[in-house]
DORO-956514 format. One record per residue (C-alpha): residue number from 1; y negated, x, z. Coordinates in Angstrom, 3 decimals. Layout:
BEGIN
{pt NUM; {Y; X; Z}}
...
***
This chain:
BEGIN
{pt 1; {0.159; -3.320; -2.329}}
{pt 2; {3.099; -4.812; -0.893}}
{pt 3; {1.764; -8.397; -0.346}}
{pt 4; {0.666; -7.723; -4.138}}
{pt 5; {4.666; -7.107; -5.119}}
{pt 6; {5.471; -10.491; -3.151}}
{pt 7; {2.725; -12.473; -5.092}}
{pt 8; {3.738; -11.625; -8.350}}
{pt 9; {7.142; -11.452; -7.525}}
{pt 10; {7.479; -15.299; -5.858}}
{pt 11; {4.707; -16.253; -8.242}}
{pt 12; {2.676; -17.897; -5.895}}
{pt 13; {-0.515; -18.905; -6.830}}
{pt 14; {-2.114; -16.382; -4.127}}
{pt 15; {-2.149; -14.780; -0.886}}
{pt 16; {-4.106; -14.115; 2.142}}
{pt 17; {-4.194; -10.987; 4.004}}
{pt 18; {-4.966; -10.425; 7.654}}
{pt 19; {-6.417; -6.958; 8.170}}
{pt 20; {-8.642; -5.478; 10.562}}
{pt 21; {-8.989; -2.634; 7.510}}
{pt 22; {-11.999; -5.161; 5.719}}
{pt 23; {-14.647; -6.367; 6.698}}
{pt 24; {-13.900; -6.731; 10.488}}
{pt 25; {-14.725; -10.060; 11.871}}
{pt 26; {-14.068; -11.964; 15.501}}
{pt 27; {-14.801; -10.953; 19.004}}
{pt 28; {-13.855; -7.702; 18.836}}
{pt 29; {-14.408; -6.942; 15.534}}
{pt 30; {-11.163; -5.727; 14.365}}
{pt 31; {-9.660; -9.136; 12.178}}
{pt 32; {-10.935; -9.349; 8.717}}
{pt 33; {-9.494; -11.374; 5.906}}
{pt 34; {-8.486; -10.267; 2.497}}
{pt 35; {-7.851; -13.014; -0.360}}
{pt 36; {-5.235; -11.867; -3.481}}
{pt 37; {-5.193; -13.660; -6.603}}
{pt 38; {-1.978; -15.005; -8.686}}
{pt 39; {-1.760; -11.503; -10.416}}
{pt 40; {-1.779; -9.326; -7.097}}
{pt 41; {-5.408; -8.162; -7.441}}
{pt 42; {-8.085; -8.859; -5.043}}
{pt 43; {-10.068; -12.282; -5.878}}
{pt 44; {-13.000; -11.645; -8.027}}
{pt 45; {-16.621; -12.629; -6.804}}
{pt 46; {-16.091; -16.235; -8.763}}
{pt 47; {-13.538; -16.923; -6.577}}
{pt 48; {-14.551; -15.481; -2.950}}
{pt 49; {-18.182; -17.525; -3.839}}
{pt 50; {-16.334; -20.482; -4.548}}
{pt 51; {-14.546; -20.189; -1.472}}
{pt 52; {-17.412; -19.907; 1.000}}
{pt 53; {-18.879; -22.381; -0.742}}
{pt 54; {-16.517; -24.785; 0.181}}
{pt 55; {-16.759; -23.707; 3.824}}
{pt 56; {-20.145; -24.970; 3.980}}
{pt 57; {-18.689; -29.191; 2.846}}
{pt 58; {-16.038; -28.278; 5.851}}
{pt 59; {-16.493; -30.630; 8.820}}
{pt 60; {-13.002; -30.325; 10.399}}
{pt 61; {-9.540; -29.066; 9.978}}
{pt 62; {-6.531; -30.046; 12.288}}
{pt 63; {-3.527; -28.128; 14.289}}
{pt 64; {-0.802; -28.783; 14.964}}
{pt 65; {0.288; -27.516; 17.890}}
{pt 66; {3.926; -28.337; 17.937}}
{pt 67; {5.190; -26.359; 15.167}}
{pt 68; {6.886; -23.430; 16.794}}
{pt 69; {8.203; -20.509; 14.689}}
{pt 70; {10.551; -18.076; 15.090}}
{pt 71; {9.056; -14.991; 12.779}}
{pt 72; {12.499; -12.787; 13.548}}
{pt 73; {14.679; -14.836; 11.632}}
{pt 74; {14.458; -14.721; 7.519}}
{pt 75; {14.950; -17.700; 5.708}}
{pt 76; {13.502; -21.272; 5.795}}
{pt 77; {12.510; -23.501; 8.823}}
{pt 78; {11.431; -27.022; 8.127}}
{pt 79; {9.395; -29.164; 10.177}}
{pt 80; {7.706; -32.726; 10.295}}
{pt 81; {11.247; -34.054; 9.281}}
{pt 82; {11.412; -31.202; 5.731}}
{pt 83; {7.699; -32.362; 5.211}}
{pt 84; {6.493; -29.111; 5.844}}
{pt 85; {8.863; -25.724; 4.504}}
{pt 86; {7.969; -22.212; 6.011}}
{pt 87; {10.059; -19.236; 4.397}}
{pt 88; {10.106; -16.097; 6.373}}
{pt 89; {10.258; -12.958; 4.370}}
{pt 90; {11.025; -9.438; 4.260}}
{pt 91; {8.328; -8.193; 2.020}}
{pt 92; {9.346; -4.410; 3.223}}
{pt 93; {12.943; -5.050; 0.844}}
{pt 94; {10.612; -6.454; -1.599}}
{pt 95; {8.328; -3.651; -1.631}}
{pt 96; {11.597; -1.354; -1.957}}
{pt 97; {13.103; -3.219; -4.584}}
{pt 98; {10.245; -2.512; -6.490}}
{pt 99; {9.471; 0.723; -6.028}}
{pt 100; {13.270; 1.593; -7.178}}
{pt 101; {12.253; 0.136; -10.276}}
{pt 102; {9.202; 2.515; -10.817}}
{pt 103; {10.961; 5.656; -9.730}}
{pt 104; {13.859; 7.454; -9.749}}
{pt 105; {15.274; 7.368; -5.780}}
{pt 106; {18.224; 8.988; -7.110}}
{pt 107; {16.533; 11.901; -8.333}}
{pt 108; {13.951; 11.932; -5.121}}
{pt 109; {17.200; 11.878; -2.609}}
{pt 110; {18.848; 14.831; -4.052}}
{pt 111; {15.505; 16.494; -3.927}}
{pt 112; {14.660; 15.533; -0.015}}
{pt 113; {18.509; 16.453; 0.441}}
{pt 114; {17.482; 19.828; -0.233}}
{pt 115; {14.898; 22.433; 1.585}}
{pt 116; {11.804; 20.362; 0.879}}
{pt 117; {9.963; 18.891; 4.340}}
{pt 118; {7.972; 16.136; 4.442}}
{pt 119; {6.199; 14.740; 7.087}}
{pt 120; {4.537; 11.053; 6.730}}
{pt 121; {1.706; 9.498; 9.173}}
{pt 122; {1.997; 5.873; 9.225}}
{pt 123; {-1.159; 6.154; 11.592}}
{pt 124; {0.340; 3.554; 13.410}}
{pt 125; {-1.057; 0.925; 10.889}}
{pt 126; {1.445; -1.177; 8.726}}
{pt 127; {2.672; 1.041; 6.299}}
{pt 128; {4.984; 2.023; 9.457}}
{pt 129; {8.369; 0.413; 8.481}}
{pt 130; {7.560; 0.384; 4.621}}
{pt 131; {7.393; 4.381; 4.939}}
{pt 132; {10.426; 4.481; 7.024}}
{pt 133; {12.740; 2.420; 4.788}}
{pt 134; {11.767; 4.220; 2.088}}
{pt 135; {11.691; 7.852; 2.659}}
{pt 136; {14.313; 8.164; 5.847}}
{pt 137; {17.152; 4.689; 4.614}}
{pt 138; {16.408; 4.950; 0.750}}
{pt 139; {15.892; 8.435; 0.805}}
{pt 140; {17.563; 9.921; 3.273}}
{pt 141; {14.200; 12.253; 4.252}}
{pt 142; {15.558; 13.041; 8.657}}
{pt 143; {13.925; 10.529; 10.274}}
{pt 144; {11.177; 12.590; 12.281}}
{pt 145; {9.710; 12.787; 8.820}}
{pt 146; {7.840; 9.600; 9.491}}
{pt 147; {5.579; 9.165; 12.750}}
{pt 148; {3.338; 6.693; 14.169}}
{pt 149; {5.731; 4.266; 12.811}}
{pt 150; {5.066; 1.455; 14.870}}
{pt 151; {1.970; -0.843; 13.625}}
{pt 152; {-0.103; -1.186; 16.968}}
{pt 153; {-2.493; -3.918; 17.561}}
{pt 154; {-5.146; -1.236; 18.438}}
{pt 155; {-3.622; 1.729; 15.862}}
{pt 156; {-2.271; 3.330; 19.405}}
{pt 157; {-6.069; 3.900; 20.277}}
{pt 158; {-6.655; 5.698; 16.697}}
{pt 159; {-9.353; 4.877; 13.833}}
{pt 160; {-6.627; 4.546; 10.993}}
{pt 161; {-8.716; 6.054; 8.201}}
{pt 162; {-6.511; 8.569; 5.743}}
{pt 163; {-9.010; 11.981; 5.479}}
{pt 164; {-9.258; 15.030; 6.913}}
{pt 165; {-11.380; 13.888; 10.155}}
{pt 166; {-9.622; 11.081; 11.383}}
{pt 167; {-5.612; 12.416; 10.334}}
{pt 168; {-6.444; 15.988; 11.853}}
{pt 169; {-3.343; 16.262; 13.525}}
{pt 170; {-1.325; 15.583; 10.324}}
{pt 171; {-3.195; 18.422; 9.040}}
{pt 172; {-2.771; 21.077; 11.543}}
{pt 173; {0.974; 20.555; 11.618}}
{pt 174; {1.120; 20.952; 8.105}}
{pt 175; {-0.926; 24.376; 8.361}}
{pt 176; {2.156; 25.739; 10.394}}
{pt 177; {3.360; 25.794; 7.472}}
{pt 178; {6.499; 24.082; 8.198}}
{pt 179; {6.589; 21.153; 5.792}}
{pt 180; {5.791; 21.402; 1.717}}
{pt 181; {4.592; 17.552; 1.602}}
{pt 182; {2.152; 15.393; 3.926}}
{pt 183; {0.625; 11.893; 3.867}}
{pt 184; {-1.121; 9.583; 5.772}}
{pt 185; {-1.444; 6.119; 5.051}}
{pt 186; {-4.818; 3.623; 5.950}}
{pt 187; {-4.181; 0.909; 8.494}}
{pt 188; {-3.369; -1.769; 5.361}}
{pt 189; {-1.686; 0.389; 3.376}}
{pt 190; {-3.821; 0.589; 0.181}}
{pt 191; {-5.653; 3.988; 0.755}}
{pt 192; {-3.446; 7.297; 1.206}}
{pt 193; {-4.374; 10.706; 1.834}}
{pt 194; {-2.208; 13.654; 0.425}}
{pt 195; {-1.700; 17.028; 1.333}}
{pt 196; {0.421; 20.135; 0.160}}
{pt 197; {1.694; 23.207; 1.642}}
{pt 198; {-0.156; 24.917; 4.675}}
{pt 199; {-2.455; 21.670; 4.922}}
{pt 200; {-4.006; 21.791; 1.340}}
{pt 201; {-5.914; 18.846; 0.688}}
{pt 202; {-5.231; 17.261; -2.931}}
{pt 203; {-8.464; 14.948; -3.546}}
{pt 204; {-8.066; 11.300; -4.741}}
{pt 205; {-9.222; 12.323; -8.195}}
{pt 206; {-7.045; 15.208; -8.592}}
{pt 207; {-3.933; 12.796; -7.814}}
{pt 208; {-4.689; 10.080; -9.944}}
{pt 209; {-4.682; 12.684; -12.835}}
{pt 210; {-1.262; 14.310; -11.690}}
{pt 211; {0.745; 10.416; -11.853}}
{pt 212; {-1.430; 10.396; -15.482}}
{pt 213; {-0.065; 13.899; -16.482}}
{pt 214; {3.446; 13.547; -15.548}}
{pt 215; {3.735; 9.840; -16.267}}
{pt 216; {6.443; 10.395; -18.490}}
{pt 217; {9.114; 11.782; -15.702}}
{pt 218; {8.167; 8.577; -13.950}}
{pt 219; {10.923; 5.818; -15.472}}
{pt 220; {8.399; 2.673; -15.008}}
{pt 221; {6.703; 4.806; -17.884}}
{pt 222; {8.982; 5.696; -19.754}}
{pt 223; {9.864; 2.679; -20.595}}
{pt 224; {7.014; 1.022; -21.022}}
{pt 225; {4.281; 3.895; -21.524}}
{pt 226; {1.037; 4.109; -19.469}}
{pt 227; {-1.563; 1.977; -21.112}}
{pt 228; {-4.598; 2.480; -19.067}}
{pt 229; {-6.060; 3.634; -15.644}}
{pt 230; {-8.525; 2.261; -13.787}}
{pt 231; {-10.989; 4.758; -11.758}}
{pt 232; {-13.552; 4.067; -8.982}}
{pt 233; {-15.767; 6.606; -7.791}}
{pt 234; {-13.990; 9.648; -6.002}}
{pt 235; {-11.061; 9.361; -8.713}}
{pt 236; {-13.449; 9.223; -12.144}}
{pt 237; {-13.409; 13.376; -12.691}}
{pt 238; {-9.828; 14.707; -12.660}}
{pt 239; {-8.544; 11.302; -14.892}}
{pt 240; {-11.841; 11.471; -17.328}}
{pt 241; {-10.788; 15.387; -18.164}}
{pt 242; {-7.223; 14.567; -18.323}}
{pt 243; {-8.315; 11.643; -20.739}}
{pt 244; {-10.258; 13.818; -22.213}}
{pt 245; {-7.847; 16.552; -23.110}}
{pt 246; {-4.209; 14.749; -23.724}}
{pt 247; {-4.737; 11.350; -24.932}}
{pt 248; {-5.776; 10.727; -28.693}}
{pt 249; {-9.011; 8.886; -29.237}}
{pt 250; {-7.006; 6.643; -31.830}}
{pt 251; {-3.948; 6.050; -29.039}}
{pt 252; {-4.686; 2.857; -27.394}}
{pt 253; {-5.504; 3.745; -24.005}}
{pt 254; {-7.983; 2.011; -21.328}}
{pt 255; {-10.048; 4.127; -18.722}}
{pt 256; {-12.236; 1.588; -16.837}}
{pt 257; {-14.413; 2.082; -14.346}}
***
């Protein structure tokens, strides 16, 4: 999601993901390769054939080997005499910046100033600093409310998958009953599991259709209205019911999928 923000944000005309979270490739099997379009989205089938069809015409490509970068430092570095620009970014202040616009981080902060706990599992994937810039400097959540922080090469030895198997320890500190919120986040960041009070599991459909019924206490909304949603398979139920039962057949509203 966040390299999604920076697309459409820098308008570039795309943008290629490394991620051991798809379709895991190389020696070890843990770097895979995810292609985004111009509008954030993942590239359509037309594109990704296109693309490995022009792998097959490939006979060579070229280094070059003295090109040093220095990825700490934001801004741009030229090389080959300003022949070739390289812009380091912070896409987690993008990513921010963004999500300030969609909700209210006034309202949240006053809430997570109060009684409410929340405890957030990065799983040690790259959701890490996103999640603590967010909920502990936006925020202001204490910031023990975030752990596994730290994206590891090898997820700290973990398989970062978001369900109840795999983020069991999220889930028995939450039965303790000590914190009112969890969530655990996939090692890319686009898959999220959510739990509520004493380790209750809320189900991908069910939390679609909660953002769909309380839309309008979301600003991004408000202003604009929710047009459509799009459901795959473990989020089709909750939203078709919710379609179903609030939104007027004559309203113009997409549910695809």
């Amino acid at each position: 999601p966040a390299v999604s923000t920076v697309i459409r944000k820098r308008k570039s005309l795309g943008g290629i993901i490394l991620t051991a979270s798809h379709n895991p490739g190389g020696p070890d099997g843990d770097f895979g390769i995810k292609y985004n379009t111009g509008n954030g989205g993942p590239a359509p089938e037309s594109v990704t054939k296109a693309i490995f069809e022009k792998t097959k015409s490939m006979r060579e490509y070229k280094i070059c080997n003295d090109i040093r970068v220095d990825f700490d430092c934001l801004g741009e570095q030229m090389f080959l005499d300003g022949q070739f620009v390289l812009e380091i970014i912070d896409s987690v202040a993008d990513y921010a910046a963004l999500m300030k616009e969609i909700f209210d981080f006034e309202l949240l902060r006053k809430f997570l100033g109060g009684e409410f706990r929340i405890l957030i599992d990065a799983m040690s994937g790259v959701m890490g600093p996103y999640a603590k810039r967010i909920f502990c400097e936006e925020l202001g959540a204490p910031v023990e409310s975030v752990i596994r922080s730290e994206p590891l090469e090898n997820f700290g030895g973990g398989h970062p998958d978001p369900n109840l198997t795999y983020a069991a320890d999220l889930v028995n500190v939450l039965r303790k009953g000590e914190h009112d919120f969890g969530a655990a986040f996939d090692g890319d960041g686009d898959r999220n599991m959510i739990l509520g009070r004493g380790g209750f599991f809320v189900n991908p459909s069910d939390s679609l259709a909660v953002i769909a019924a309380h839309s309008q206490s979301i600003p991004y909304f408000k202003r604009t209205g929710m047009k459509g949603m799009a459901r795959s398979m473990p989020t089709s139920g909750a939203s078709t019911a919710w379609r179903s039962e609030t939104v007027s057949r004559s309203t113009k509203f997409r549910l695809v999928g």
